[in-house]
C-alpha positions as semicolon CSV with decimal commas, in nm:
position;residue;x (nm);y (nm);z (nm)
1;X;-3,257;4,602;0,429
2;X;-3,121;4,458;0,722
3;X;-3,029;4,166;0,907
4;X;-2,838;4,041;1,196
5;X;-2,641;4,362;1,117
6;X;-2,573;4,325;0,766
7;X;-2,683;4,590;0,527
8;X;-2,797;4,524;0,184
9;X;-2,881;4,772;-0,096
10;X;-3,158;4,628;-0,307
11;X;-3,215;4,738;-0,692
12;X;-3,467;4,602;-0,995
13;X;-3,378;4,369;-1,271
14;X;-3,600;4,554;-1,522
15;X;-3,513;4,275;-1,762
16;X;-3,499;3,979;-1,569
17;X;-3,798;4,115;-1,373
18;X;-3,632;4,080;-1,014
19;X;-3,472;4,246;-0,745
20;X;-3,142;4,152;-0,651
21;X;-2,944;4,290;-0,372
22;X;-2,581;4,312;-0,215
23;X;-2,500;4,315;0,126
24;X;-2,278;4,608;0,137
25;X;-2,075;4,647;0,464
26;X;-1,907;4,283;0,434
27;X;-1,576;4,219;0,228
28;X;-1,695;3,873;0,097
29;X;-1,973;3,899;-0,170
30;X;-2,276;3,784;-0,085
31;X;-2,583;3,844;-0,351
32;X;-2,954;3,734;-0,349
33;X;-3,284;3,792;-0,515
34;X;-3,656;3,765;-0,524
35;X;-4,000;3,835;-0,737
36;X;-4,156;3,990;-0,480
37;X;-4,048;4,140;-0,150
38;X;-4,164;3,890;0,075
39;X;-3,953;3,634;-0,149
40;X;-3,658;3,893;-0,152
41;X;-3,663;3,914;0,226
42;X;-3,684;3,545;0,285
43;X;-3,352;3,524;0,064
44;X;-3,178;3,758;0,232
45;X;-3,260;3,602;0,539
46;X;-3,180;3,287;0,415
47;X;-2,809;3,442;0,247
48;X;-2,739;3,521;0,595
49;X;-2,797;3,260;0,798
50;X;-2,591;3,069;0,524
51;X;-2,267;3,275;0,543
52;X;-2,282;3,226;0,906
53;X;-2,312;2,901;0,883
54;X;-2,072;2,822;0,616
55;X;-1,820;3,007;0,795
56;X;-1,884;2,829;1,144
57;X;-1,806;2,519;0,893
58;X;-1,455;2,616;0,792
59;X;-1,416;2,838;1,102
60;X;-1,343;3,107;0,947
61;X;-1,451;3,459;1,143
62;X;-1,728;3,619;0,916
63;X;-1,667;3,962;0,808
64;X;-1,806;4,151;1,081
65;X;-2,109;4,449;0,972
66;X;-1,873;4,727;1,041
67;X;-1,635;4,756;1,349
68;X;-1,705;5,123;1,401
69;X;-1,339;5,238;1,344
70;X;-1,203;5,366;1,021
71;X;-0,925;5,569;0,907
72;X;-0,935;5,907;0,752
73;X;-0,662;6,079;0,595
74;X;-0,682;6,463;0,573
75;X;-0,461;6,779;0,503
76;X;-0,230;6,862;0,836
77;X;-0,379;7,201;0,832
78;X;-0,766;7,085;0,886
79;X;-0,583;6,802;1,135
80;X;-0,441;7,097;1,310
81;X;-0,733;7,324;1,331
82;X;-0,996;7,065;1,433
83;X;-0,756;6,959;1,760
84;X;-0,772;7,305;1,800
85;X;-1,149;7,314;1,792
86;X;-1,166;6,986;1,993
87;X;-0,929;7,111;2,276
88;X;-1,121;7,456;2,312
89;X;-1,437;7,303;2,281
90;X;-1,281;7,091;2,610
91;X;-1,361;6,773;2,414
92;X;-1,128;6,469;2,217
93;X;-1,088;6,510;1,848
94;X;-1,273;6,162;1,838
95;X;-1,554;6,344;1,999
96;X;-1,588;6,614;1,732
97;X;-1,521;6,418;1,458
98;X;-1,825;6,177;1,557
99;X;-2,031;6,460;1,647
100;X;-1,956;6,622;1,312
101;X;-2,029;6,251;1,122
102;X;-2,401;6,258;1,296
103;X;-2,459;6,594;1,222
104;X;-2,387;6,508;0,819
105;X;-2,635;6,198;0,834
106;X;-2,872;6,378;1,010
């Protein structure tokens, strides 16, 4: 699911007999749940629009959905050998990397 950028994985309560869901790409925890879908989507909305606004309260910054930078920490060997590929390929190693990423979700 998704909303105003956040993502939310949902899963079923098979004892409670509900779905409950997490929005995933946000540090602070924010949970919610429903009977049906229509009633879980109108939480989640809801879940939302209440972080946002709790947060515009206390003016705090709400955790942003994901910035689009990360950091990766690999052996200096591949480091070396994918510049390599990135300069002959007459690209930046941010460039393959990225292309690389899209290729694996793909």
């Amino acid at each position: 699911m998704n909303y105003k950028g956040y993502e939310a994985l949902v899963s079923f309560d098979e004892e409670d007999h509900l779905f409950v869901g997490r929005v995933i790409n946000t540090r602070d925890v924010i949970v919610f749940d429903g009977q049906s879908v229509a009633e879980l989507e109108t939480s989640f909305h809801a879940v939302i629009d209440e972080y946002l606004e709790d947060c515009a309260k206390v003016n705090k910054t709400p955790d942003k959905p994901f910035s689009g930078r990360f950091s990766l920490n690999i052996s200096p060997e591949l480091h070396r050998a994918l510049a390599i590929k990135a300069a002959q390929s007459k690209i930046s190693l941010n460039t393959l990397v990225e292309q690389a990423l899209r290729e694996a979700v793909s």
